[in-house]
C-alpha atoms as a printed R data frame, in Angstrom:
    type eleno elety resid chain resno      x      y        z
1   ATOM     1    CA   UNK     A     1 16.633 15.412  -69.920
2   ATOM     2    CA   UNK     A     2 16.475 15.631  -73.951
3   ATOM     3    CA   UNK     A     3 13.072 16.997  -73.810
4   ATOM     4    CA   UNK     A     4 14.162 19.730  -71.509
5   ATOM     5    CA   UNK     A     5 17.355 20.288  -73.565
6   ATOM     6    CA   UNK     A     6 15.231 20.701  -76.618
7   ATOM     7    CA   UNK     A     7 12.572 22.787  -74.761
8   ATOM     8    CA   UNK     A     8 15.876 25.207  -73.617
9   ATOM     9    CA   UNK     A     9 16.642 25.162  -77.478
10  ATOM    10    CA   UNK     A    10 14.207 25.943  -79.223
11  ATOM    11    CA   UNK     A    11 13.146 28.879  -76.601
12  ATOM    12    CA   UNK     A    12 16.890 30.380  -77.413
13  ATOM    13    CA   UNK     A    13 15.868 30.375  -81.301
14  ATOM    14    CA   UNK     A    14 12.824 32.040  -80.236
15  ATOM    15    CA   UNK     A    15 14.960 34.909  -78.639
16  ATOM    16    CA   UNK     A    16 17.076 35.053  -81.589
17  ATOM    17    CA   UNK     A    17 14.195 35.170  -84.249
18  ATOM    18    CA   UNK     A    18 12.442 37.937  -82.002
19  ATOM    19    CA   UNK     A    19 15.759 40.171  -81.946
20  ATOM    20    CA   UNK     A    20 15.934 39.633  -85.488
21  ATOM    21    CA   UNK     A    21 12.369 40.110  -86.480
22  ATOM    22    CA   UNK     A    22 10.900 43.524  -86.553
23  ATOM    23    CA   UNK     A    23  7.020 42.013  -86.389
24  ATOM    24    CA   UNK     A    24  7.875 39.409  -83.479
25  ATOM    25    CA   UNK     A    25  8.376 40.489  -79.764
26  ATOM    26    CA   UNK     A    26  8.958 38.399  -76.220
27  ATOM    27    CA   UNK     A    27  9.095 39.756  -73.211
28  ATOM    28    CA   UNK     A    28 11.335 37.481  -71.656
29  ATOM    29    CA   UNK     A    29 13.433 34.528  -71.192
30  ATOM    30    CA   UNK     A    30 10.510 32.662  -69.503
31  ATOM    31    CA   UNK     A    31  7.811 33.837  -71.978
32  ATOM    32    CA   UNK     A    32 10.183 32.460  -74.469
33  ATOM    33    CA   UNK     A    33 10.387 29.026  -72.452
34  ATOM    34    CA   UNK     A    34  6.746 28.893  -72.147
35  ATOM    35    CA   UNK     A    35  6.554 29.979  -76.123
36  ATOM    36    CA   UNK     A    36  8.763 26.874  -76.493
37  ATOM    37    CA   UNK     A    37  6.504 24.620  -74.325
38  ATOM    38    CA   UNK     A    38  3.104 25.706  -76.125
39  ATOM    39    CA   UNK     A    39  4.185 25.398  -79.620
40  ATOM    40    CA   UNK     A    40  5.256 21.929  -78.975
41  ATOM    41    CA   UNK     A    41  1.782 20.727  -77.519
42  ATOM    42    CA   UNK     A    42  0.177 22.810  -80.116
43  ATOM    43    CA   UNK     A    43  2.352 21.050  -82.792
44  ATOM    44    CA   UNK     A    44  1.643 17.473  -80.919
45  ATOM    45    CA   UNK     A    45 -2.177 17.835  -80.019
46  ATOM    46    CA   UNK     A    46 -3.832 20.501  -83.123
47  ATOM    47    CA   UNK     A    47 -1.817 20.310  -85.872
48  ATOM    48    CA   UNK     A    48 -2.221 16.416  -86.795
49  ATOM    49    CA   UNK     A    49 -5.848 17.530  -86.745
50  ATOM    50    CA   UNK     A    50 -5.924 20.921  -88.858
51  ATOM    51    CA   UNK     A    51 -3.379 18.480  -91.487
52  ATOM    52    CA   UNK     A    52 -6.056 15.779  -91.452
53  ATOM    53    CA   UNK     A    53 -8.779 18.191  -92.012
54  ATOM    54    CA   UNK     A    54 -7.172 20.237  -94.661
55  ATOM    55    CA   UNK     A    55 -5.598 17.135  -96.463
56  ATOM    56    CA   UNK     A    56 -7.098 18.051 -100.226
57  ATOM    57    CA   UNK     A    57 -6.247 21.183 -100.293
58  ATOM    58    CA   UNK     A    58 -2.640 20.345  -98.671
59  ATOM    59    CA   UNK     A    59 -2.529 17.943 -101.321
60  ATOM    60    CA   UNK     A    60 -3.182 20.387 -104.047
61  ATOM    61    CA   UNK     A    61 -0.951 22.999 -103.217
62  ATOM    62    CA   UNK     A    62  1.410 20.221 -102.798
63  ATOM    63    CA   UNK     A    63  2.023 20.485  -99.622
64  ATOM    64    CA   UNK     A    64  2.811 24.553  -99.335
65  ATOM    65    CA   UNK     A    65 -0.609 24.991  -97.738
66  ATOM    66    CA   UNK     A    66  1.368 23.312  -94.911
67  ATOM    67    CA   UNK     A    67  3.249 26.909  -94.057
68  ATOM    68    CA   UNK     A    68 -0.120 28.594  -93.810
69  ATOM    69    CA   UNK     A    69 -1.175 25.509  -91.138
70  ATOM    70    CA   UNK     A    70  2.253 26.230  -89.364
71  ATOM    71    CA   UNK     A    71  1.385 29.271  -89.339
72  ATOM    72    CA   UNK     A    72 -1.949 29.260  -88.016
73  ATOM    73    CA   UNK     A    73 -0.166 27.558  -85.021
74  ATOM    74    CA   UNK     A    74  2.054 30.061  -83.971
75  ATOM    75    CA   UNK     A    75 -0.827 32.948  -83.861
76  ATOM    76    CA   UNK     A    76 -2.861 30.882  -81.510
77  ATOM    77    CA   UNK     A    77  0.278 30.704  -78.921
78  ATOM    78    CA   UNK     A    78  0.538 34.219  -79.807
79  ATOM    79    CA   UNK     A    79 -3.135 34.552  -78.684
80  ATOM    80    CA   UNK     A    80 -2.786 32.302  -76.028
81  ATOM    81    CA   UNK     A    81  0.780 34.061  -74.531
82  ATOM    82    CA   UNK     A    82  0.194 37.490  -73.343
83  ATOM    83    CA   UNK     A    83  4.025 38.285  -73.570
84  ATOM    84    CA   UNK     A    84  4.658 36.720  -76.889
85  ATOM    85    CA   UNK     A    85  3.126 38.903  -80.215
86  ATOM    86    CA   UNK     A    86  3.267 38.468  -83.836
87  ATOM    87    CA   UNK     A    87  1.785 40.443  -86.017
88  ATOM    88    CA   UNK     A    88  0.435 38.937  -89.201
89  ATOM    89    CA   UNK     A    89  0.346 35.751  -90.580
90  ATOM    90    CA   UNK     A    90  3.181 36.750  -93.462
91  ATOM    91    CA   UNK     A    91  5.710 37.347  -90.461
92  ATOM    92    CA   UNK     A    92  3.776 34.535  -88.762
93  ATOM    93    CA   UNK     A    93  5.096 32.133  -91.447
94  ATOM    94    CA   UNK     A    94  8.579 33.591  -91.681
95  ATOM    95    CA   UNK     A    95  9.033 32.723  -87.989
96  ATOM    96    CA   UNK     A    96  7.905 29.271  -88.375
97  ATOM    97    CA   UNK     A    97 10.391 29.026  -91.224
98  ATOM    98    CA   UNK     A    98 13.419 30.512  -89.419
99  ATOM    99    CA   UNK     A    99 12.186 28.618  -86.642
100 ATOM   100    CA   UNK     A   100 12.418 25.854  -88.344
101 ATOM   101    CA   UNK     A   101 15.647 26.254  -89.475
102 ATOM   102    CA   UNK     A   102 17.208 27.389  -86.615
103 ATOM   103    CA   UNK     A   103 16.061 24.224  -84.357
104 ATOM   104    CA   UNK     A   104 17.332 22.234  -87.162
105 ATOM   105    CA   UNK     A   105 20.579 23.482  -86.590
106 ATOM   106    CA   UNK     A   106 20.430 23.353  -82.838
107 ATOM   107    CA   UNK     A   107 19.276 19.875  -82.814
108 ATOM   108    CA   UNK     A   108 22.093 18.644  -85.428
109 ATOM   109    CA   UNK     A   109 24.537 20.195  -82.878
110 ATOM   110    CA   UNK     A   110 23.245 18.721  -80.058
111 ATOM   111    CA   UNK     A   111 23.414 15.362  -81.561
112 ATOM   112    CA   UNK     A   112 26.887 15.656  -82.639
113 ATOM   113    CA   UNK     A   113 27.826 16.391  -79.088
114 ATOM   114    CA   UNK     A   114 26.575 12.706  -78.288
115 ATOM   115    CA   UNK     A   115 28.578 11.020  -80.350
């Protein structure tokens, strides 16, 4: 149930960011769901890797070569979703910030519901 809650979540911040963001588009609720779904399997099965393979040069930017990484990710869902488009890595990296950010705050809300 948390997993779907969070899956719910971080598709509504996905809305949000593309109402907001003049460079990032969904088509709809669903394509924001599945947005949602495929970030967090990208996140889970291809980012440990690209961080692993990229660790020097992570290490020498101290660790801002991490934003390009995140935002390698979100092009491929964007190539991978045919209703989901961002358009340069620049606004590709401000989403994944904002992103960020906004599950952040979603997340600390939910847990203060719990409690």
């Amino acid at each position: 149930m948390k997993l779907i809650l969070r899956i719910l979540l971080s598709a509504v911040a996905v809305v949000i960011l593309s109402k907001v963001l003049p460079n990032v588009s969904v088509d709809s609720y669903v394509t924001a769901i599945i947005v949602a779904v495929v970030l967090s399997l990208l996140n889970f099965i291809v980012k440990p890797i690209l961080v692993i393979l990229t660790l020097p040069v992570t290490i020498i930017t101290l660790g801002l070569f991490l934003l390009v990484i995140n935002a390698i990710i979100i092009l491929l869902a964007s190539n991978f979703i045919d209703g989901f488009t961002v358009n340069g890595v620049l606004w590709a990296i401000v989403f994944s910030l904002l992103l960020s950010l906004f599950q952040s705050i979603l997340y600390s809300i939910l847990k203060e519901d719990k409690k």
